[in-house]
C-alpha positions in Angstrom: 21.4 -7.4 6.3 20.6 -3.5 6.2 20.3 -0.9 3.8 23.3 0.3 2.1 26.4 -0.3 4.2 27.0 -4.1 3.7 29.8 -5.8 5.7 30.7 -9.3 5.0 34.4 -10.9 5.2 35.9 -7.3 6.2 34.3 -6.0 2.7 31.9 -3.2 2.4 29.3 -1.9 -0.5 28.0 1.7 -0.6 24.8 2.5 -3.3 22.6 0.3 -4.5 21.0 -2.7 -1.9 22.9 -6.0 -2.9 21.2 -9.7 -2.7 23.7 -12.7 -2.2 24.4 -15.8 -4.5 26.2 -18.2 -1.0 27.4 -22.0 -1.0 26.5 -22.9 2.7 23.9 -23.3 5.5 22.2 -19.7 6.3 21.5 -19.4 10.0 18.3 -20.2 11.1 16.3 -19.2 14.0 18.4 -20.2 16.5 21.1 -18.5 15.3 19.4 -15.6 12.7 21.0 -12.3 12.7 20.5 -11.0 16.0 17.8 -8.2 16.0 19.1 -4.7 18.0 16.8 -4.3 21.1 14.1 -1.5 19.6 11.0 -0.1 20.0 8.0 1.5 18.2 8.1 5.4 17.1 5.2 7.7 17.8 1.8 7.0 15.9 1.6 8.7 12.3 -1.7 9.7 11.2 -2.2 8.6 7.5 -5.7 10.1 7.2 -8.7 11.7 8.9 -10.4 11.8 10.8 -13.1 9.9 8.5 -16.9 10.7 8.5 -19.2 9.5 11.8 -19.4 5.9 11.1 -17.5 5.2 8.1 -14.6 3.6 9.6 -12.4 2.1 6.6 -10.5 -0.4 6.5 -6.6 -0.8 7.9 -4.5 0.2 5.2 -2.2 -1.9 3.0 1.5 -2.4 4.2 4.6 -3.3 2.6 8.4 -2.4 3.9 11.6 -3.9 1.8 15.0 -5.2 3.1 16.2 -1.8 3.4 13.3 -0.9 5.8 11.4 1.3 4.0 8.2 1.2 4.9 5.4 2.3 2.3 1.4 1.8 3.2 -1.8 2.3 0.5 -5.4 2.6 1.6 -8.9 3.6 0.4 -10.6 5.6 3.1 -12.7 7.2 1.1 -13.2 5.9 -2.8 -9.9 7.8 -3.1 -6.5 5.4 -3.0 -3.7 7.7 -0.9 -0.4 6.6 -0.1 2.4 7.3 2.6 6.0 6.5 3.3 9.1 6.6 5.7 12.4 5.6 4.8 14.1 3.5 7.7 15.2 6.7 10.3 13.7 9.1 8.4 10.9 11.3 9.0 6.9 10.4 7.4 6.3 11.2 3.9 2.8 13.9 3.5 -0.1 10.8 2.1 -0.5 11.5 -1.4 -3.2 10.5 -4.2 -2.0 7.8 -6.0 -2.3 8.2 -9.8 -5.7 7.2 -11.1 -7.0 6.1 -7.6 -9.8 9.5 -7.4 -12.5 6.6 -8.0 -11.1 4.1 -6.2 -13.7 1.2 -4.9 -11.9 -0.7 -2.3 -9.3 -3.0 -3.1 -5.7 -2.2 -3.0 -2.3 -3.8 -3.1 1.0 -2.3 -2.3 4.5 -3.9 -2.9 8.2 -2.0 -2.9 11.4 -3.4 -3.8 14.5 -3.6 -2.4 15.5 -1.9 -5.7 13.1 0.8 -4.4 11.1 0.6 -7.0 7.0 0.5 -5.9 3.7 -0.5 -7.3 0.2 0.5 -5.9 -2.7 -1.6 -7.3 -6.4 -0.9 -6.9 -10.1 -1.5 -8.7 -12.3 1.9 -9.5 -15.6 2.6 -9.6 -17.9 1.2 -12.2 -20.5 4.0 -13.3 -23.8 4.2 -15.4 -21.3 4.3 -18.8 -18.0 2.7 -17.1 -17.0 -0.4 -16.1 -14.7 -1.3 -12.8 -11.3 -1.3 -14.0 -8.2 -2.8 -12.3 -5.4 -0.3 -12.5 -1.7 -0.4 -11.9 0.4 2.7 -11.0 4.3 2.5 -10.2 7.2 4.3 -9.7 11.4 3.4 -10.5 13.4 4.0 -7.1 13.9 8.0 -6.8 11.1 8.8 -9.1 7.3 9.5 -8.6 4.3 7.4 -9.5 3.2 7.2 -13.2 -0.2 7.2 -14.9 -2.2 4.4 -13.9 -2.4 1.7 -17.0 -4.9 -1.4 -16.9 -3.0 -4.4 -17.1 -5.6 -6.8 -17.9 -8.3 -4.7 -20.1 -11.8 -5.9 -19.3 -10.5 -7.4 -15.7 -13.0 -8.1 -13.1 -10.6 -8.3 -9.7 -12.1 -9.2 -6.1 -8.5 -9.8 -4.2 -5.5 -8.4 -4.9 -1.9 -9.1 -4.2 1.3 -7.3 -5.8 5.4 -7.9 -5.8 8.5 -6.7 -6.6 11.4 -8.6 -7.0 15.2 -7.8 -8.3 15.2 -7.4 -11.4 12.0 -4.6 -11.1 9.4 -6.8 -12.5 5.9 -6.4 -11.2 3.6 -9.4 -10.1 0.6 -8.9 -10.3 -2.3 -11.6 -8.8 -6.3 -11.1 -8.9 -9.2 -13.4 -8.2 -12.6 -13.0 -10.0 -15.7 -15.8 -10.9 -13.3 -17.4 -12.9 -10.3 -18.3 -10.6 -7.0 -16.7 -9.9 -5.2 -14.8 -12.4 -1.5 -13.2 -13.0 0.1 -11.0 -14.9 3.9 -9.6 -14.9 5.5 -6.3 -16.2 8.9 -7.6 -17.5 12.0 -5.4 -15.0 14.7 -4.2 -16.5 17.5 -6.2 -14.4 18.4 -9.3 -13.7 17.1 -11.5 -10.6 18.8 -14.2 -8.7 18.2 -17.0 -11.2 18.0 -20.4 -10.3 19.5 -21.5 -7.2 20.3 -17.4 -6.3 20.0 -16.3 -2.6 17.8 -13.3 -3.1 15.4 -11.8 -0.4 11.5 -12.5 0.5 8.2 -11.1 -1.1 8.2 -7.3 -0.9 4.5 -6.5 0.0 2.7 -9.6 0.3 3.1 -9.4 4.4 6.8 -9.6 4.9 8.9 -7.0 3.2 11.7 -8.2 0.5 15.1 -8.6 2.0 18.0 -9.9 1.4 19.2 -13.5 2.8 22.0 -13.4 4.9 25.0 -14.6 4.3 26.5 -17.8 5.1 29.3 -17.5 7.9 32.5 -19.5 8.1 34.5 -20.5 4.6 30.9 -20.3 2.8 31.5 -18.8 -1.1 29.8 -15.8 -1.4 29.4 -13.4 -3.8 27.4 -9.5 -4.2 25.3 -9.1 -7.2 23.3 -5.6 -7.2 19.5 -6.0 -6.7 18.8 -2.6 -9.1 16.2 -3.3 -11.8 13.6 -1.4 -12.1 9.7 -1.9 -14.0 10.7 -1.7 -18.0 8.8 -0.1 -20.6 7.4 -3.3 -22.2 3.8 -4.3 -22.2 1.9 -6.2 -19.4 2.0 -10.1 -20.0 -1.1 -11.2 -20.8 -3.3 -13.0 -18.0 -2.7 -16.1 -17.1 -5.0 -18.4 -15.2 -3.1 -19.9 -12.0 -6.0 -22.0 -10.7 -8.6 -24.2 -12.0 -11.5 -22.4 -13.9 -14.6 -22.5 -11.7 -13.3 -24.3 -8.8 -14.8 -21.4 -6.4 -11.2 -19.8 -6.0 -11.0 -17.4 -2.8 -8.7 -15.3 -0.6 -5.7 -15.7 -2.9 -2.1 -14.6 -1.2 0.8 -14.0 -3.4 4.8 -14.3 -2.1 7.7 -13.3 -4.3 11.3 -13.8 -3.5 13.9 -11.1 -5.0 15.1 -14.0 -7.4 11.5 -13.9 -9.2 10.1 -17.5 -8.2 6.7 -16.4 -6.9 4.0 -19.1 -5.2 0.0 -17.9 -5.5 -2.1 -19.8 -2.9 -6.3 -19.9 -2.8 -8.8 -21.8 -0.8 -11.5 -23.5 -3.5 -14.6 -24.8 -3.2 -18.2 -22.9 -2.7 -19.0 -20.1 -0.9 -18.5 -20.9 3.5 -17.8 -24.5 2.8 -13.9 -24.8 0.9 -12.8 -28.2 0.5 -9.3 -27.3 -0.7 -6.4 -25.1 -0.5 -4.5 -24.9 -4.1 -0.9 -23.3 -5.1 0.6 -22.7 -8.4 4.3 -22.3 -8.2 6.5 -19.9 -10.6 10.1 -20.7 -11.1 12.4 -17.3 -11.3 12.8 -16.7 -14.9 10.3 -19.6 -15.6 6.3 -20.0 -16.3 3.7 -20.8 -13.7 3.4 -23.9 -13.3 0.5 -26.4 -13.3 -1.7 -25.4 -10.2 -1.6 -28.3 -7.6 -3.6 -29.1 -4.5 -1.7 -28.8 -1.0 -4.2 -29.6 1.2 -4.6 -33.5 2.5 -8.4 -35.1 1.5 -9.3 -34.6 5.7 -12.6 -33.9 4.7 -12.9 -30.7 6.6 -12.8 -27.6 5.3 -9.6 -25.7 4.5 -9.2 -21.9 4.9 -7.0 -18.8 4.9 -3.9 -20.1 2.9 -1.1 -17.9 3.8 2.6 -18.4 1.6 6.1 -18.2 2.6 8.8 -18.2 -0.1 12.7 -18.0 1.0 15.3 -17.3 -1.1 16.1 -20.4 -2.7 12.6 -20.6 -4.1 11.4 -23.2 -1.3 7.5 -22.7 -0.2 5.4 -23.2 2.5 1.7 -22.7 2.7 -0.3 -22.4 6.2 -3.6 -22.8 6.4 -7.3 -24.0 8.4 -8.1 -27.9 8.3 -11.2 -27.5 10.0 -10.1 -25.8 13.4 -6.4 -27.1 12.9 -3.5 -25.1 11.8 -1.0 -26.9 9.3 2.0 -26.3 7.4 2.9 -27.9 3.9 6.6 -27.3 2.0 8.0 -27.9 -0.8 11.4 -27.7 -2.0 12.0 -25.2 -5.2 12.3 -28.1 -7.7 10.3 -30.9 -6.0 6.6 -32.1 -4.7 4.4 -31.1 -1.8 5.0 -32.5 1.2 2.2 -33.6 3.4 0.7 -31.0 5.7 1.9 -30.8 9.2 -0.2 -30.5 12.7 1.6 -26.8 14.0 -1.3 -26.0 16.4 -1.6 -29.3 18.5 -5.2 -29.8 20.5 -5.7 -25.9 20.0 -9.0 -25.1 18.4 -7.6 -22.8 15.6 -10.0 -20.2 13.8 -6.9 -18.1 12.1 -3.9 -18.5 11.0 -1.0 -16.8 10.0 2.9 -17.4 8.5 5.9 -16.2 7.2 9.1 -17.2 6.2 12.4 -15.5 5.9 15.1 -16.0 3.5 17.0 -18.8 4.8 13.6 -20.7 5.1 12.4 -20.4 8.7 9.0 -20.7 9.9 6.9 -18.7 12.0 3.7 -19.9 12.7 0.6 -17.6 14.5 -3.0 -18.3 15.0 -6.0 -17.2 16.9 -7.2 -20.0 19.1 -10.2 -20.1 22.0 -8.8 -20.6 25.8 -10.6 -22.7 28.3 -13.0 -19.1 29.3 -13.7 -18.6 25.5 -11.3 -15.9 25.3 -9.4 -15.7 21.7 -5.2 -15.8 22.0 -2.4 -15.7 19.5 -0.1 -18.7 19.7 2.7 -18.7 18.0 5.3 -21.8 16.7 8.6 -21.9 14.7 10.4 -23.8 12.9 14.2 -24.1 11.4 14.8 -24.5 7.5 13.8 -28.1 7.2 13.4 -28.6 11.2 10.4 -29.6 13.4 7.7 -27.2 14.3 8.6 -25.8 18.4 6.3 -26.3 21.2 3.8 -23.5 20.7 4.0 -20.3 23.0 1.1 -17.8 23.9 2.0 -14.2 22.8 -1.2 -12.0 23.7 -1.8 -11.8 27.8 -4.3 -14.1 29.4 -6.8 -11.1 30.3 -6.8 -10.3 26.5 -9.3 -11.8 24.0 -7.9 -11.0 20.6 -8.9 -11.0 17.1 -7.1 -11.5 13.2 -3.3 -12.4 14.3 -0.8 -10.9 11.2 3.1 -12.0 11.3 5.3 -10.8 9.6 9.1 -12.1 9.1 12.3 -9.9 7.4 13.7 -12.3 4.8 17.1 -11.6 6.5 16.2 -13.0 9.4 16.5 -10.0 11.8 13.0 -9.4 13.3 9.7 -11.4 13.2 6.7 -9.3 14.2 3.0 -10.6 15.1 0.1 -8.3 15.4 -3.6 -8.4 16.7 -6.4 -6.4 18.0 -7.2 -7.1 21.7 -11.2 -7.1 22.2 -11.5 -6.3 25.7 -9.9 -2.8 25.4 -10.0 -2.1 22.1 -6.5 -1.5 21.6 -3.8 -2.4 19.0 -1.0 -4.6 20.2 2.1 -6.0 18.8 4.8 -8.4 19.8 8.3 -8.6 18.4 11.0 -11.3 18.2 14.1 -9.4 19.8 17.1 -11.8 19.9 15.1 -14.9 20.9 13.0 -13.1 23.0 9.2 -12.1 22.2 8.3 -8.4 23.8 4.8 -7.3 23.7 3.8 -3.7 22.9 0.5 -1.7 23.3 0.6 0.1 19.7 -2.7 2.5 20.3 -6.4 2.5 20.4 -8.0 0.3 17.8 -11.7 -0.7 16.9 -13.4 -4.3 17.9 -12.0 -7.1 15.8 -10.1 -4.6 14.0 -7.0 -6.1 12.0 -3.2 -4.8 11.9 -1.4 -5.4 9.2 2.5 -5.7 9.5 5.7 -6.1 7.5 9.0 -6.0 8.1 12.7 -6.2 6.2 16.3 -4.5 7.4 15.9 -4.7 11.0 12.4 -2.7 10.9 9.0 -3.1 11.0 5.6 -1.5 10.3 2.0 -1.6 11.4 -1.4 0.0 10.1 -4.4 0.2 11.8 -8.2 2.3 12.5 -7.7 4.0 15.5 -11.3 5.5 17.2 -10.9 9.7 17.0 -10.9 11.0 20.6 -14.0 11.8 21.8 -16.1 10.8 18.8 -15.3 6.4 18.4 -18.1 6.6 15.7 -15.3 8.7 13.7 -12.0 7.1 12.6 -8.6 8.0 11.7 -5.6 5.6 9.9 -2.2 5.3 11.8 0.8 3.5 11.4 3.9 3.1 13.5 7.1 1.6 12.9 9.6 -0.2 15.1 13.4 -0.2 14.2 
């Protein structure tokens, strides 16, 4: 579903983005909306070049259903921000509110409201503590003051999310375990049962779900709210206290259910991968363990939420990769073997709104050379046979994927070690194509999202002449 021309049934909507409440099977893989045959625009430089060997990190990506692409990044203790709106031309990077002393962490989430949110931790000094900050903006306006959420908040990962009705969710880890907090929109999401879009900035971009075909009842409700004036819930403790929480994720559906994941246990040796689910327009509920008792450790959860509020979680068993769901108002299935013989050392997953699967890792061939593997699977369906997506003369690092919640485009990403070089491969009506994106740095990673027929990468790309000296670039396919 794009932007803001909507046909469906020989009707058509013009303004604000609409998310659909349908009676009836939304297509799946094998028949998701075909995506137009595309390819990547030239590279935009986001910043730099940096100083000689301070390469920063790739920066933060998010892009909602109407393909708007916004990316935040600390290069350099100060948290900047750019934007394109789907056909448009690059926004100038801008500071973000507050972000001057920014010390490294950031999330960034837009909805398919438009609204936004940038999230990021500053610098404790000699007379100030580290503060985690929030800044965010209603659709048309600029960003406002940054505001601490959680006064007194230590935060190591963060995650943010934007759903329908404009409310912010906020998830953070520190000593204690995983924590959340929500500013209270000023709309009104799916509800229960609604067929509202994906997580806007937790990988995948928020989209829409499509519409069921044939006699299916359907009917448009506008996805407009924006972040109210209210005060920030207070924290609440997803996880167990102490269990060694790590590497939270966070998905969001438009409708306002939300699923938090985390690997526990101590430091290099996790023994369990945990989830706490939130409802839309409910509580979080009880944390639960999804991994099975294999006895092997258990990294690198990643979520996938549709827009029914069904979950999956991906993650490690020792150096397998395996899928656990659950329905929206039932238990964890048990975890299923995606990778087959494959010795797995990353994974990655994303679902779209109609519940589909896609599956990547980062496996070791026969020569020792790392690939990307990818496997999918229907709403409800088996996993597929798995199919190699990077070239055999690659050896690849950190696969991302990446899936629009209405089904249009799927996008994996991965740095290829033996040139150095950025690549990307897209789902284009059935059909994976591989692109070269640019020149990247050794086990560099590239972030992705996609939503409304679009998608985005990040990345640190090597200045030219000088590798030692870096630059941050994004390009987006549509």
């Amino acid at each position: 579903m794009n932007t803001l021309d909507i046909h469906h049934g020989g009707a058509a909507w013009h303004g604000v983005r609409r998310w659909w409440v349908a009676v009836g099977a939304a297509a799946g893989l094998c028949g998701m909306a075909p995506a137009m045959a595309g390819s990547w625009a030239a590279q935009r430089v986001l910043q730099g070049p940096f100083a000689v060997a301070s390469v920063p990190e790739s920066p933060h990506v998010a892009m909602n259903g109407n393909g708007h692409a916004l990316l935040a990044w600390n290069g350099t203790g100060d948290v900047r921000y750019s934007e394109r709106v789907k056909g448009g031309a690059w926004k100038a990077s801008r500071a973000a509110p507050g972000g001057a002393l920014g010390a490294g962490p950031v999330a960034v989430a837009i909805g398919g409201s438009e609204a936004a949110a940038i999230a990021f931790v500053t610098t404790a000094t000699r007379y100030t503590p580290a503060k985690l900050m929030v800044t965010w903006r209603a659709a048309g306006a600029a960003f406002g003051a940054a505001v601490e959420p959680a006064p007194g908040a230590v935060a190591g990962d963060l995650r943010l999310a934007l759903d329908c009705s404009g409310t912010i969710t906020l998830v953070w880890t520190n000593a204690v375990g995983v924590y959340s907090a929500s500013l209270p929109g000023t709309g009104v999401g799916a509800g229960a049962g609604g067929s509202a879009g994906g997580s806007a900035g937790g990988g995948a971009g928020g989209g829409a779900g499509a519409p069921a075909d044939g006699g299916a009842a359907a009917e448009a409700q506008a996805c407009d709210g924006q972040p109210g004036t209210a005060a920030w819930t207070a924290p609440t403790l997803v996880s167990g206290a102490g269990v060694g929480a790590a590497l939270a994720e966070l998905a969001v559906n438009e409708a306002g259910a939300a699923l938090a994941t985390w690997q526990a246990g101590g430091p290099g040796s996790p023994v369990s991968v945990g989830a706490a689910y939130r409802p839309a327009g409910g509580a979080w509920e009880p944390a639960q363990t999804v991994s099975a008792p294999t006895g092997l450790a258990t990294w690198n959860p990643k979520p996938g939420l549709d827009a029914a509020g069904n979950a999956a979680v991906g993650y490690l068993d020792g150096n397998s990769m395996v899928v656990a769901r659950r329905p929206a108002a039932g238990p964890w299935g048990a975890p299923v073997l995606v990778s087959g013989t494959q010795n797995v050392y990353y994974p990655g997953l994303a679902m779209n709104g109609a519940g589909d699967l896609v599956a990547a890792w980062l496996s070791l061939d026969a020569s020792n050379m790392g690939a990307v593997w990818s496997s999918t699977a229907t709403a409800g369906a088996p996993w597929s046979a798995a199919q190699r997506l990077s070239a055999r003369a690659e050896s690849v690092d950190w696969p991302t994927v990446a899936f629009a919640a209405d089904g249009s485009l799927v996008v994996v990403a991965w740095t290829d070690n033996n040139t150095n070089t950025a690549k990307a491969s897209v789902r284009v009506a059935g059909a994976w194509v591989r692109s070269n994106l640019g020149s990247g740095y050794w086990a560099g990673t590239v972030p992705v999202a996609a939503g409304g027929g679009a998608a985005v990468a990040g990345w640190a790309t090597p200045t030219s002449g000088n590798p030692n000296s870096a630059r941050l670039v994004a390009r987006t396919w549509q």
